[in-house]
C-alpha positions as CSV (number, residue, x, y, z in Angstrom):
1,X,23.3,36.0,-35.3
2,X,22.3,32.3,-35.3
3,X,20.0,31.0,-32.3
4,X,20.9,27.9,-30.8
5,X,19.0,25.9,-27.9
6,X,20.1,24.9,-25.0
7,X,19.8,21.2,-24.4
8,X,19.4,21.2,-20.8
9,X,16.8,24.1,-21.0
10,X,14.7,22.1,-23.6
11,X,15.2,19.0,-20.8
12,X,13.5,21.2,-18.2
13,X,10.7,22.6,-21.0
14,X,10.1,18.8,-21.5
15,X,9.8,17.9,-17.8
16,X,7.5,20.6,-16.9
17,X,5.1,20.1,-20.0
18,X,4.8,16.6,-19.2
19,X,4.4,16.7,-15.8
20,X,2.6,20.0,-15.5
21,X,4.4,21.4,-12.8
22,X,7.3,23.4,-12.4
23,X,7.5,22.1,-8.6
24,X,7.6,18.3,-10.0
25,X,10.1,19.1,-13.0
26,X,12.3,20.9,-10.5
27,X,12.6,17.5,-8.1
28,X,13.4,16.0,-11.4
29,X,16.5,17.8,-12.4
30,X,17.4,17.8,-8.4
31,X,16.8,21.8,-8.8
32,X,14.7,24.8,-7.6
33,X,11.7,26.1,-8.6
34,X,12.8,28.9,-9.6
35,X,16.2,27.5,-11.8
36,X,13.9,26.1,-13.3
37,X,11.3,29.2,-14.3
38,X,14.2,31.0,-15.4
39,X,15.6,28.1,-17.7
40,X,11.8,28.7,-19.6
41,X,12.1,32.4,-19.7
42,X,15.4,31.8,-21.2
43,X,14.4,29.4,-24.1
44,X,10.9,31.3,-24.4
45,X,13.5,34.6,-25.2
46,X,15.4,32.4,-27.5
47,X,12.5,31.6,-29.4
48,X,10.8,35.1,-29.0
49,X,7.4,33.0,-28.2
50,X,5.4,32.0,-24.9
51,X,5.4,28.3,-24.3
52,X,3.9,27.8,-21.6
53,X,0.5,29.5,-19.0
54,X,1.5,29.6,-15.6
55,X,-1.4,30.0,-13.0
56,X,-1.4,29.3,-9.3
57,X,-3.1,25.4,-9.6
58,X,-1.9,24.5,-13.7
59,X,0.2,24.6,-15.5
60,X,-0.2,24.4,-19.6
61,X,1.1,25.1,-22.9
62,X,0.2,27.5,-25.2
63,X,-0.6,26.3,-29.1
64,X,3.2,27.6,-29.7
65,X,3.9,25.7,-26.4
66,X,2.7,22.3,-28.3
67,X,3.9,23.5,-31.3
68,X,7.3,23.3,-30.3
69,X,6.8,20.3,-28.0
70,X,7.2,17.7,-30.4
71,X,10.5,20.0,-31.8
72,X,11.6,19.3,-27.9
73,X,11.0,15.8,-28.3
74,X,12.8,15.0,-31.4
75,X,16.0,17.2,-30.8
76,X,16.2,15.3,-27.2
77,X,16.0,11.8,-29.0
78,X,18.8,12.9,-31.2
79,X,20.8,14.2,-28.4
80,X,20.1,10.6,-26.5
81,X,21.0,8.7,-29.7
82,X,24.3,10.8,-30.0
83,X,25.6,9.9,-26.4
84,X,24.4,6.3,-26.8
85,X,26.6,6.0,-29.8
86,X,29.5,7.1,-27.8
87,X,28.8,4.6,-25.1
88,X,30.1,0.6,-25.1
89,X,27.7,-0.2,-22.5
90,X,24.3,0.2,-21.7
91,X,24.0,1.2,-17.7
92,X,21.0,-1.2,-15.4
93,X,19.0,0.3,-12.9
94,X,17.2,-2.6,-11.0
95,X,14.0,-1.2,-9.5
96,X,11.8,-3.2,-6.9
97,X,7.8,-2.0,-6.4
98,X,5.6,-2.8,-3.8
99,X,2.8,-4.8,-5.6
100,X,0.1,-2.5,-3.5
101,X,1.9,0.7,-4.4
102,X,2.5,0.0,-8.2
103,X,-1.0,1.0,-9.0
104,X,-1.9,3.1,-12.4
105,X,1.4,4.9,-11.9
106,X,3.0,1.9,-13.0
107,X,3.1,2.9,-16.8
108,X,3.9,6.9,-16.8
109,X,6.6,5.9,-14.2
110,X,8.2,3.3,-17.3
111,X,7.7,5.8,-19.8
112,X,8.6,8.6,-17.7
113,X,12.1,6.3,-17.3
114,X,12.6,5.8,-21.3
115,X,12.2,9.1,-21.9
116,X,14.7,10.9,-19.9
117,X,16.8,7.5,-19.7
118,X,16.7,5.7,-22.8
119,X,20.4,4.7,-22.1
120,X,19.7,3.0,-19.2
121,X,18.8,-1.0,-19.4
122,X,15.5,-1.4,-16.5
123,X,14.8,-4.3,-14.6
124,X,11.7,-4.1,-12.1
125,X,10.6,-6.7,-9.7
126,X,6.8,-6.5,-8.1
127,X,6.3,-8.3,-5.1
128,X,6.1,-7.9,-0.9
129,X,7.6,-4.8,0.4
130,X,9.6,-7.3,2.8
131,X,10.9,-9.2,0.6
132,X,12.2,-6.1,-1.8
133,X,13.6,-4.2,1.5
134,X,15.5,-7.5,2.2
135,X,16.6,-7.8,-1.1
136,X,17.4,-4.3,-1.3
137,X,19.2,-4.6,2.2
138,X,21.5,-7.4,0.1
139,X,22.3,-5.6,-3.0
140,X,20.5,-7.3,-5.3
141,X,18.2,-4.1,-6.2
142,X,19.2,-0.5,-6.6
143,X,15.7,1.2,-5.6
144,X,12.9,0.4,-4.3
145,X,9.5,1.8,-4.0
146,X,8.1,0.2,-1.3
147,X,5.1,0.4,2.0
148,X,6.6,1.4,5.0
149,X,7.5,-1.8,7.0
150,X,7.1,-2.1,11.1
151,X,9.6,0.5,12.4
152,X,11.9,1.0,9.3
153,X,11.8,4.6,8.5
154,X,14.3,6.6,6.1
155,X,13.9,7.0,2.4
156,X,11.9,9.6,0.5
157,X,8.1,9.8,0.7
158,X,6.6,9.7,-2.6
159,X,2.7,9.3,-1.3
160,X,0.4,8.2,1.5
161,X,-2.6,5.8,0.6
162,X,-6.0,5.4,2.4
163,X,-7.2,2.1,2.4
164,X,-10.6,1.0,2.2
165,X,-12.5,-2.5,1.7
166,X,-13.5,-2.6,-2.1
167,X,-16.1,-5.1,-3.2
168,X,-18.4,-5.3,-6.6
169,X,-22.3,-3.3,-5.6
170,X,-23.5,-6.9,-6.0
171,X,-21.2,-8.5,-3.1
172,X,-23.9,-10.6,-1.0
173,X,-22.4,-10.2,2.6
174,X,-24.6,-9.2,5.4
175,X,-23.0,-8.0,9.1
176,X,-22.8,-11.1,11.1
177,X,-21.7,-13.3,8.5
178,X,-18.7,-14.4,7.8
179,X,-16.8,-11.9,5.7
180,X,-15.2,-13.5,2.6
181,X,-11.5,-12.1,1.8
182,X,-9.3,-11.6,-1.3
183,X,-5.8,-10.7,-0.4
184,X,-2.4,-11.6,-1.3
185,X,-0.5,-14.4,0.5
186,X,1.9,-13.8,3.6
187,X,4.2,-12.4,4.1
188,X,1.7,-9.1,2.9
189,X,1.3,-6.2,4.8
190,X,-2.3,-5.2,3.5
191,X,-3.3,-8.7,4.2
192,X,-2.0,-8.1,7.9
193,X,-3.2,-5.1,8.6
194,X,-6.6,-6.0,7.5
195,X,-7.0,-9.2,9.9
196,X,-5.5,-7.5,12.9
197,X,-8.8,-5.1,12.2
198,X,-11.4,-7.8,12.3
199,X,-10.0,-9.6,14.8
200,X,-9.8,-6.3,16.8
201,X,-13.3,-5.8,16.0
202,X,-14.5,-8.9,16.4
203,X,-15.7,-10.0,12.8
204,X,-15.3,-13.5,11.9
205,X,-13.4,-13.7,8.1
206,X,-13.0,-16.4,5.9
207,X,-9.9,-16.4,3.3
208,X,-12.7,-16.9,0.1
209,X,-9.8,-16.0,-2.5
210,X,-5.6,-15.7,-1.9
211,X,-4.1,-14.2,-5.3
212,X,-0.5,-13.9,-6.5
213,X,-1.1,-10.4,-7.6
214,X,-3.0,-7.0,-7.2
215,X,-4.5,-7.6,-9.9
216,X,-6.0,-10.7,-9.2
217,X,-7.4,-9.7,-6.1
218,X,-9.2,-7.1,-7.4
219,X,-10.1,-9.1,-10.3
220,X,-11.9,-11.7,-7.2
221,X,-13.6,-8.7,-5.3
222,X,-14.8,-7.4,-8.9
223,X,-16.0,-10.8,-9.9
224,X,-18.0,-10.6,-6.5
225,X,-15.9,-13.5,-4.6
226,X,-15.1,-11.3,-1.8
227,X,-13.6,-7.5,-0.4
228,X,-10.7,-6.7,-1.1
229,X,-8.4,-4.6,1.4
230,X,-7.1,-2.1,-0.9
231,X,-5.4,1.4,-1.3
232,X,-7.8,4.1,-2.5
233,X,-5.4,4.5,-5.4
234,X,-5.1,1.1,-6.5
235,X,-8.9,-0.1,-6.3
236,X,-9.8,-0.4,-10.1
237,X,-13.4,1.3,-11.0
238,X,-16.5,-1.4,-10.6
239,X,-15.3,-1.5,-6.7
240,X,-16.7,0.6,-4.2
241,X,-15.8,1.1,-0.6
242,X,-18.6,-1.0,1.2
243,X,-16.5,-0.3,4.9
244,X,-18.5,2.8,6.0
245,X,-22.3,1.1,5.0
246,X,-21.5,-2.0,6.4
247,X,-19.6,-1.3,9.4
248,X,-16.2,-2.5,8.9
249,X,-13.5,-1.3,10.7
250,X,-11.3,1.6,9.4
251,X,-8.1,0.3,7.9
252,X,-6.2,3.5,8.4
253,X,-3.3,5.0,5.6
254,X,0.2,3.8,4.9
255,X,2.9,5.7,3.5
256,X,4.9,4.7,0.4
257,X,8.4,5.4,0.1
258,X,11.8,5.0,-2.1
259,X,15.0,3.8,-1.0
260,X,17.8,4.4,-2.5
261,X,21.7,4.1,-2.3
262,X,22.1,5.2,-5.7
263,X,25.5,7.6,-6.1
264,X,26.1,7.2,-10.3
265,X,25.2,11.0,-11.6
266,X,22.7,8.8,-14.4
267,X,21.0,6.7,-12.0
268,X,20.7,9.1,-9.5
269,X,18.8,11.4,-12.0
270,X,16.4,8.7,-13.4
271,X,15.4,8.3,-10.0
272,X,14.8,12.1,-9.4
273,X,12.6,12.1,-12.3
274,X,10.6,8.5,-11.1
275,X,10.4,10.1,-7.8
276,X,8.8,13.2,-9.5
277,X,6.6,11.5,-11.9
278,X,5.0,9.4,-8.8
279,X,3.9,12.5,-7.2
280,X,3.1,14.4,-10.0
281,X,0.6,10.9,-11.1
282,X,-1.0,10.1,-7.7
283,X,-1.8,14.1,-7.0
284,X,-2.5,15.2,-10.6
285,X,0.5,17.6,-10.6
């Protein structure tokens, strides 16, 4: 008798070898757990070999487990390429990020996207987490991923960052000076949250540096122009936390979220597997 594979188990073997978790693959196929274990004992019986080491706090492949992974890969991308042919037109998914959530997640998330949704065309705007829930709240954006605003509650929570006040070790500010900034412009949130802290504390500031970006901001407190108010996450290496040595007031966590009103089946499950792929990036599984 001939063996044939499953293409939807072979999806589930590539979401839980690439995220290392059975618990992230399943919030990716908008299943359980345990569907999901019992789609890999299935294809592991089909193939009569153990793919994959399952232990309490990992989860990894075996050498047949890799073996077979790039197998996975390549019958998948023949799959996709079969349905696009079949298609006249590519689907958009229009995605706004919070420039202070993005972070390092930014490029697994995009990959993460391509590979389970190479059909779809992406469009992602970075900016304010006002101005993407407005936007949002218009219809100009499908999703967004975004820091919880004022009172606005609802979505899904993907994370919660600490946020700390990064400078470079050779920052020359001494308590009772004026503390030179680096933040975004208004209408930030980050940049907001920081002042109401001095001011609350009492600790004059100065804006030393305003960037259009994340990046640039760190790129100022790295450079030594200034602190940076910055999620934990975020805060590239070079930039330590100088708030505890030098007094500074605590800055307290923020939670990061995704809105959605998403209802096509294809959208809907590139979103499951973003969703998943954030977690699975900022917790390390």
């Amino acid at each position: 008798m001939m063996m044939t594979l499953d293409i939807s188990t072979v999806q589930a073997f590539l979401l839980v070898a690439e995220l290392q978790s059975f618990t992230r693959a399943a919030e990716a196929l908008g299943a359980t757990q345990a569907a999901v274990s019992m789609k890999l004992q299935r294809l592991e019986a089909t193939l009569g070999k153990r793919l994959v080491e399952r232990s309490p706090r990992a989860v990894r492949l075996t050498a047949e487990g890799t073996n077979f992974l790039v197998h996975a890969r390549a019958l998948i991308e023949a799959h996709d390429r079969a349905l696009r042919s079949e298609q006249s037109a590519r689907q958009h998914l229009s995605l706004g990020i919070s420039d202070h959530a993005a972070g390092p997640e930014l490029v697994p998330l995009l990959a993460r996207l391509h590979a389970v949704s190479p059909q779809l065309a992406l469009s992602v705007a970075i900016g304010f987490s006002r101005n993407l829930l407005e936007s949002y709240d218009r219809g100009e954006l499908d999703a967004v991923i975004v820091r919880q605003e004022g009172s606005r509650r609802g979505g899904e929570k993907l994370a919660e960052d600490e946020f700390g006040w990064f400078a470079s070790p050779a920052l020359q500010w001494r308590r009772g000076d004026s503390l030179p900034l680096a933040t975004l412009a208004r209408p930030c949130g980050v940049r907001a949250l920081a002042i109401r802290a001095l001011d609350r504390t009492g600790i004059e500031w100065n804006e030393a540096f305003v960037g259009g970006g994340v990046a640039s901001v760190a790129a100022a407190a790295l450079a030594g122009l200034a602190v940076a108010p910055l999620a934990r996450r975020v805060a590239p290496a070079g930039l330590v936390d100088i708030g505890p040595a030098r007094g500074l007031p605590k800055l307290g966590s923020s939670k990061v979220r995704l809105h959605s009103k998403v209802s096509d089946a294809g959208k809907l499950a590139a979103l499951r597997t973003l969703a998943a792929t954030f977690r699975s990036a900022v917790t390390g599984g």
